[in-house]
C-alpha angles and dihedrals in degrees: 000000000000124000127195110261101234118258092012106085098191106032105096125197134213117191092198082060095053088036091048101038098094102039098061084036080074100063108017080068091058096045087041107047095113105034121115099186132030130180118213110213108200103008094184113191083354095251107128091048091058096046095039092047094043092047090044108045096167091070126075104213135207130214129211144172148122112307094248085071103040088095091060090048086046098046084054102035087050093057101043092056098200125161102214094054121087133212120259119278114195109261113181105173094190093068132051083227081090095086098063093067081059110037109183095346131144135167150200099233134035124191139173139155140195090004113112098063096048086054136077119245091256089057090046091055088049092056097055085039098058090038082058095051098035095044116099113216122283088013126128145241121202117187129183143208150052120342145186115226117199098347096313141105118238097230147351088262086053097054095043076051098062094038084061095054090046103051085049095046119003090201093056128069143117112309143235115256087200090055092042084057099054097045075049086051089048097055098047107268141130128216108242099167144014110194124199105224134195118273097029088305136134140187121220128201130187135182125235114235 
């Protein structure tokens, strides 16, 4: 979970993003090799948007969250100082209103990580929705985090896992791939990788079509 970062109120700090970082480095810089501009649903502390814009200079990208956690991306994003890397708009998934934070806007890149399973379904649906619509042709969504395959869990630290989201929030937990396929499906995307990840993890990416 984050923690605040001392002598810095509003920077928050997550250790899974600065465990994970490098990992999905590895593979975000190949689907994205060619991207220009990539929107960030669910930024979190801002971390990953600082290293990953920091690691990919050629992409402009774009945070987004809930505005509750736009101080921590600012507090990061400030003192980064970077000029590919673009202040918070508010994203809420769970609700159409998002559209007016990006009136008329696609890209070419889509990322977002640890965010299904804190979600509710609805939320869930929204995420896929808003990367259909966002998505340019051809241009691709990589989403990362823990995943059920054909009604199991990956792991039993996945599982406890799960227990623990949903004693905290029933409408959240770890979520279905198969599921996932079929709201990408939906939207008009096709499944290009599925990427084993370190800790019981995985990133997908799918093509829009």
């Amino acid at each position: 979970m984050p923690c605040l970062q001392p002598g810095t109120p509003m920077k928050q700090y997550s250790e899974d993003c600065e465990q994970n970082r490098e990992p999905i480095l590895a593979i975000i810089r190949e689907a994205f090799a060619n991207a220009r501009n990539v929107l960030e649903i669910g930024s979190g502390t801002g971390q990953h948007a600082v290293y990953f814009s920091t690691q990919l200079p050629h992409l402009h990208w774009q945070t987004s969250d809930l505005p509750e956690n736009h101080p921590s991306i600012h507090a990061w994003l400030n003192e980064a100082g970077l000029a590919n890397t673009g202040a918070p708009v508010t994203l809420d998934t769970n609700s159409s209103a998002w559209r007016q934070h990006l009136p008329g806007k696609t890209y070419d890149g889509l990322f977002s990580a640890n965010t299904t399973h804190i979600m509710n379904w609805p939320a869930v649906q929204g995420l896929f929705a808003a990367a259909g619509e966002l998505l340019e042709s051809n241009a691709r969504f990589c989403l990362y985090g823990p995943f059920n395959y054909h009604g199991n869990y990956t792991s039993d630290s996945n599982r406890q896992f799960d227990d623990w989201l949903k004693a905290r929030d029933p409408a959240s937990g770890i979520r279905h791939f198969e599921e996932l396929e079929i709201l990408a499906s939906t939207n008009n995307m096709t499944l290009e990788a599925d990427h084993e990840m370190p800790v019981n993890n995985r990133l997908l990416v799918w093509k829009k079509d």
